[in-house]
C-alpha positions as CSV (number, residue, x, y, z in Angstrom):
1,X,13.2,115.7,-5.9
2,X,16.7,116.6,-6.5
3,X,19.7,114.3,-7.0
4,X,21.2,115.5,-3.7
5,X,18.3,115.0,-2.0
6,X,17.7,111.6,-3.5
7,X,20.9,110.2,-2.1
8,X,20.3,111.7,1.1
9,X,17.0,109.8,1.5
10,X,17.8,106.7,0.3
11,X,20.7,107.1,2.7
12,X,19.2,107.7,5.2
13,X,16.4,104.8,4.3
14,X,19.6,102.3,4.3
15,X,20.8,103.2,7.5
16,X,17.6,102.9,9.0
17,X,17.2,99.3,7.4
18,X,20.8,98.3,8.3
19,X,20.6,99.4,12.0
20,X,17.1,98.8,12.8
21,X,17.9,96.7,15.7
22,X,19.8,99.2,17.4
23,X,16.9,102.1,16.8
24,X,14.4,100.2,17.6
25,X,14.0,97.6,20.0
26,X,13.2,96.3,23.6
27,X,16.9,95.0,23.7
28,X,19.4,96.8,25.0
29,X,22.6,97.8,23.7
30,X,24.5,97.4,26.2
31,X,23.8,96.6,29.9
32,X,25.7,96.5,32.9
33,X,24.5,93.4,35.6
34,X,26.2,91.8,38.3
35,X,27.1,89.1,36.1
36,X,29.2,92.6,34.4
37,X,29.2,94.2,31.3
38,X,27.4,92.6,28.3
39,X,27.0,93.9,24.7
40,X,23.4,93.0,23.3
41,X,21.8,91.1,26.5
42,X,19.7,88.3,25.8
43,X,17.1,89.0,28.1
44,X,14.9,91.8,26.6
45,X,12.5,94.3,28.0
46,X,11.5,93.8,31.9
47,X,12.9,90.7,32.2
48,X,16.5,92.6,31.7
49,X,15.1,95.6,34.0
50,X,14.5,93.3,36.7
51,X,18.6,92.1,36.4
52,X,19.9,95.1,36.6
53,X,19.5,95.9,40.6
54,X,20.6,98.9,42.3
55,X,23.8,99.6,40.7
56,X,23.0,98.0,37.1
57,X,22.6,100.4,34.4
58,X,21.3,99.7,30.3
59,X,21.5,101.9,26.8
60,X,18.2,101.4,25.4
61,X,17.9,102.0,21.4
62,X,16.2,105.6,20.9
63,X,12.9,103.6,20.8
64,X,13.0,100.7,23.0
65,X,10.1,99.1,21.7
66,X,9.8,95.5,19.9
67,X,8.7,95.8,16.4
68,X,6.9,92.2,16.9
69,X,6.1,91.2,20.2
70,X,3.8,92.8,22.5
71,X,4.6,93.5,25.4
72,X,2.4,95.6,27.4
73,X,3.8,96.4,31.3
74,X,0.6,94.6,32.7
75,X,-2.1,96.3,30.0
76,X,-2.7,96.1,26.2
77,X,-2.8,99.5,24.9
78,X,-4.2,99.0,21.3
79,X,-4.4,101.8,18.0
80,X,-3.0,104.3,20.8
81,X,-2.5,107.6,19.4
82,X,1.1,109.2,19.7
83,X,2.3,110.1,23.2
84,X,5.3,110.0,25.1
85,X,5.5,106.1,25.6
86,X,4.9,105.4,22.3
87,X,5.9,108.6,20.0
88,X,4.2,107.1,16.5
89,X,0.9,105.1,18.7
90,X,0.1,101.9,18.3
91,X,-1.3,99.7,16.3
92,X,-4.0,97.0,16.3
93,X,-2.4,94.6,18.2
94,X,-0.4,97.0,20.7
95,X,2.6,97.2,18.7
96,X,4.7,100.4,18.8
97,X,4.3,102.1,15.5
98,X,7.7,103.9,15.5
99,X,9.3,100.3,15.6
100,X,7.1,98.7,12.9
101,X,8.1,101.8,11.0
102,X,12.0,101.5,11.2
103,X,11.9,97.6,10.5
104,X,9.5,98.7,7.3
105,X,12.2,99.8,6.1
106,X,14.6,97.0,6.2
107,X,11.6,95.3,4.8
108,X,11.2,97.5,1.8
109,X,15.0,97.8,0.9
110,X,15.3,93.9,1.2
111,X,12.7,93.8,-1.8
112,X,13.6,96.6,-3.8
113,X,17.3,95.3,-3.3
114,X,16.1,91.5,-4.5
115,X,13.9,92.4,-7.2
116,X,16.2,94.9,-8.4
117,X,19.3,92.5,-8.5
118,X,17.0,89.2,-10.0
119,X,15.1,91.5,-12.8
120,X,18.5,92.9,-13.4
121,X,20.1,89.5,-13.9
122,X,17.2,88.5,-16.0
123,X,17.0,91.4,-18.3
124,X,20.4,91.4,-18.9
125,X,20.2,87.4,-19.8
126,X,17.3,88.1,-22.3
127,X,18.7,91.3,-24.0
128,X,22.3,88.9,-24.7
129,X,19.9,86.1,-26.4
130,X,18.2,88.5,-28.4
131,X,21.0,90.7,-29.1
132,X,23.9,88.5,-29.8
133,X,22.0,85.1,-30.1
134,X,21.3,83.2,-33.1
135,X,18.4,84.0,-35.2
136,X,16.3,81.4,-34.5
137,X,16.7,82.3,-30.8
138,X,15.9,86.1,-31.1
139,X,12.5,86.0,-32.4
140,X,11.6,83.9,-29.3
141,X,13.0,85.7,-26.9
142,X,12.1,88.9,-27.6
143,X,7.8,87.5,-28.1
144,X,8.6,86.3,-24.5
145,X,9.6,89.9,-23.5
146,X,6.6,91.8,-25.6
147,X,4.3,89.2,-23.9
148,X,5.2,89.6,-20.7
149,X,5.8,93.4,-20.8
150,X,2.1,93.7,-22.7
151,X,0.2,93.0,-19.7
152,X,-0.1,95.7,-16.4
153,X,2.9,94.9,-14.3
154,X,1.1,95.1,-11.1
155,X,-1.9,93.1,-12.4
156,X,0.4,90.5,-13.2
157,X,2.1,90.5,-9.5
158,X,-1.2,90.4,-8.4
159,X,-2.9,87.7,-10.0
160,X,0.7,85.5,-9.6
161,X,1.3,86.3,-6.0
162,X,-2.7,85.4,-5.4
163,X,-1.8,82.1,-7.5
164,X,1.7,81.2,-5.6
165,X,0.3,81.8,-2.3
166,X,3.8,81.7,-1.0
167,X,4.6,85.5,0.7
168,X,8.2,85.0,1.6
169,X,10.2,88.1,0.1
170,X,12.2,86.0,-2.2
171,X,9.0,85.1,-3.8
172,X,7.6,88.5,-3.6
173,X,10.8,89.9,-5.3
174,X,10.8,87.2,-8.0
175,X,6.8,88.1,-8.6
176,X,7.7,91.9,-8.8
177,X,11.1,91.2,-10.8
178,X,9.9,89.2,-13.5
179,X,7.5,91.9,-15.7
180,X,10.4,94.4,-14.8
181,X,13.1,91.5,-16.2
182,X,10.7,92.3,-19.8
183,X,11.5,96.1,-19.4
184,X,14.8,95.4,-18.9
185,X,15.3,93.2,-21.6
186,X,14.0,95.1,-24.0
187,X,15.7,98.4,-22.8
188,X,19.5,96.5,-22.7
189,X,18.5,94.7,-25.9
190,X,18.4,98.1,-28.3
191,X,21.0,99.8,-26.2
192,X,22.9,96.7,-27.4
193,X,22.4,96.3,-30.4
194,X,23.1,100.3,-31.3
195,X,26.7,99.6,-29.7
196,X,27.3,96.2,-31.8
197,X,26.2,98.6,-34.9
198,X,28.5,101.4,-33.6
199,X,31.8,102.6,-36.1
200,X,34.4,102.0,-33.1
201,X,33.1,98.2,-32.6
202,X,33.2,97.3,-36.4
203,X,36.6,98.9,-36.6
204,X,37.4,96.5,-33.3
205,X,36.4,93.7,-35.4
206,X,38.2,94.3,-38.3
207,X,41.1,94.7,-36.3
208,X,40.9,91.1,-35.3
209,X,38.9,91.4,-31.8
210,X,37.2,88.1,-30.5
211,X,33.5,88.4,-30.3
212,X,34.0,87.8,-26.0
213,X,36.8,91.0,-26.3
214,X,34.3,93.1,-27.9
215,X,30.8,92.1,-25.6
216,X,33.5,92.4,-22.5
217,X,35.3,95.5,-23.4
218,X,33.0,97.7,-25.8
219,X,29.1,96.1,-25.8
220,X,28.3,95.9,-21.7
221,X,30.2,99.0,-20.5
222,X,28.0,101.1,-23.0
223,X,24.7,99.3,-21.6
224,X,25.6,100.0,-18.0
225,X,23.2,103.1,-17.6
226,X,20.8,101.7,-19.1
227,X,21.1,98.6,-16.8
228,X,21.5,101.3,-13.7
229,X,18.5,103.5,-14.5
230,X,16.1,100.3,-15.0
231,X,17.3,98.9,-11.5
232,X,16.6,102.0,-10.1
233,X,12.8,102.0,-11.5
234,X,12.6,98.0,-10.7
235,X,13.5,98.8,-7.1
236,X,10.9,102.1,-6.5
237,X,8.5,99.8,-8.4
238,X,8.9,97.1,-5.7
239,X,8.7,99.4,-2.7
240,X,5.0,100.3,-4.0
241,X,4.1,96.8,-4.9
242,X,4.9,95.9,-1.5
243,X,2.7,98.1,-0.1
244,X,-0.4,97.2,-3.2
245,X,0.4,93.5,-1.9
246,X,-0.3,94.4,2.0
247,X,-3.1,96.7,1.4
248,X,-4.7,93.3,-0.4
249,X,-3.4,90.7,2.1
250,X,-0.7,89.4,-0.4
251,X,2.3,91.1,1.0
252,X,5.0,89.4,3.4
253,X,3.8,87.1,6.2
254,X,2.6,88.7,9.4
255,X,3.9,89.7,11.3
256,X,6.5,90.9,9.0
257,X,6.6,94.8,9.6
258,X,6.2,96.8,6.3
259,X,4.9,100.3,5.3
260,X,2.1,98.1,3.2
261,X,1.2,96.2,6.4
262,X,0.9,99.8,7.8
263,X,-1.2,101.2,5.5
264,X,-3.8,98.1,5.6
265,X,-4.5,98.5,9.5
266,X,-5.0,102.3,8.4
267,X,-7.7,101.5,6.3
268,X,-9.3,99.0,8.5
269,X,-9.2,101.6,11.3
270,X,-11.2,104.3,10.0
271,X,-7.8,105.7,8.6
272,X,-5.7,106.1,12.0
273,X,-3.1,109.1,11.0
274,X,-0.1,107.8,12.9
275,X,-0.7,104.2,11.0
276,X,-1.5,106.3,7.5
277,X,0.7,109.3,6.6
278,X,4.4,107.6,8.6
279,X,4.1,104.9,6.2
280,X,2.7,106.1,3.1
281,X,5.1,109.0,3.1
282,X,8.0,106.6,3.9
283,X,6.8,104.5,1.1
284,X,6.3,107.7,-1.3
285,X,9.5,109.5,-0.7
286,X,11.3,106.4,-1.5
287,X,9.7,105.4,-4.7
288,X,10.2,109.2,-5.8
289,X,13.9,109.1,-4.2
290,X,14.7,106.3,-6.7
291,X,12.3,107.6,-9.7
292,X,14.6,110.5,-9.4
293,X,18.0,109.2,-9.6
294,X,16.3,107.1,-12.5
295,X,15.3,110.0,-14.7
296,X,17.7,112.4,-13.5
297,X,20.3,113.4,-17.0
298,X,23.2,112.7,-16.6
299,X,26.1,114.7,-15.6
300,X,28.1,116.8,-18.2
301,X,31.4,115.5,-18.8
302,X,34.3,118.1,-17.9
């Protein structure tokens, strides 16, 4: 996958996240009543339909379907295959699949985003103890990083997110964050260190530059790529943790949509296409989107 198209996905990925309420939903976005013109109504569904009367009028989101509650017109349509009403099916408890879908995504960004951002924050604490720290403080540090990092990263999300038993997505994206934080460390520890060892910083410190002047203005601008590229793996990481979690019943609390959640009713349901291949190649384009940007070289300086 190419840069270009990278951006464009995750883009695209964003917006959906961002505006999920106003592409999917059984809320309108705007409805005309006799009480007059109102922006988001509170009633939702039928209950707005039957406000509306002869002269009232609604804009529905493209799919004006609740992600979460069911709500069936007087019949419970259940793993549904694609049609007109519901262009993606249903799932196993009459949800439309389409809407699950588009709030997946906002599910999956808000966990890549937050694991991303606390392994982030954690690798770069670690890789400052070990690489400007005192000596008796490296050594630690940097056993805490080779032991954590020595063990499978998803075994170790497993068997801690089995232990926790807590599946909010702040605890999943502190579960998923932590082995990456190792990485991380590690990664921004020898990019570091090479930059403290670099001619142009000793020549800074000869030239009289505080220690804080030379982390600040030489050290962490040099260790920003590295920083970038292992956010960007962090974050792909976490979008196929997630759905590793759900496929095992360990993913966020139903009924949270997610591609995982998606891909376990597929498997319980003599794999269902429309739950299956939506969500797994949601899933898969954005883990290779951000594996991309990750490993792509860097441009050429003109």
């Amino acid at each position: 996958m190419t840069r270009r198209l990278a951006l464009a996905w995750l883009a695209l990925v964003a917006f959906a996240a961002l505006a999920a309420e106003l592409l999917a939903s059984d809320r309108a976005i705007v409805a005309r009543t006799d009480a007059g013109l109102t922006w988001r109504p509170a009633a939702r569904g039928d209950a707005l339909r039957a406000r509306l009367g002869p002269d009232g009028w609604a804009v529905w989101p493209p799919i004006a379907a609740d992600p979460i509650a069911v709500r069936t017109d007087g019949g419970l349509v259940i793993l549904a295959a694609p049609s007109a009403r519901h262009r993606l099916g249903t799932d196993d408890r009459g949800r439309d699949v389409a809407a699950r879908l588009i709030h997946g995504a906002r599910t999956s960004a808000a966990l890549g985003a937050g694991a991303a951002g606390l392994a982030t924050l954690l690798g770069l604490g670690l890789a400052l103890a070990i690489g400007l720290g005192p000596g008796r403080l490296r050594a630690p540090a940097l056993a805490v990083c080779d032991a954590i990092a020595s063990a499978p990263a998803l075994l170790v999300t497993l068997v801690a997110a089995a232990l926790v038993g807590h599946r909010g997505l702040i605890a999943l994206a502190a579960l998923i964050a932590v082995p990456r934080g190792a990485d991380t460390a590690r990664l921004v520890a020898a990019q570091l260190t090479a930059e403290l060892a670099a001619p142009y910083v000793v020549a800074a410190r000869g030239l009289g530059a505080s220690p804080a002047r030379v982390l600040v203005r030489h050290a962490l601008p040099a260790v920003w790529p590295a920083l970038a590229i292992a956010a960007a793996l962090t974050a792909a990481t976490a979008v196929l943790s997630e759905a590793a979690l759900s496929f095992l019943g360990l993913g966020p609390p139903p009924p949270t949509p997610s591609w995982g959640e998606l891909l376990a009713q597929a498997t319980q349901h003599d794999l269902r296409w429309w739950l299956s291949v939506p969500a797994g190649l949601a899933a898969t384009l954005t883990a290779a989107a951000l594996f991309a940007l990750a490993l792509a070289p860097p441009r050429a300086s003109r």
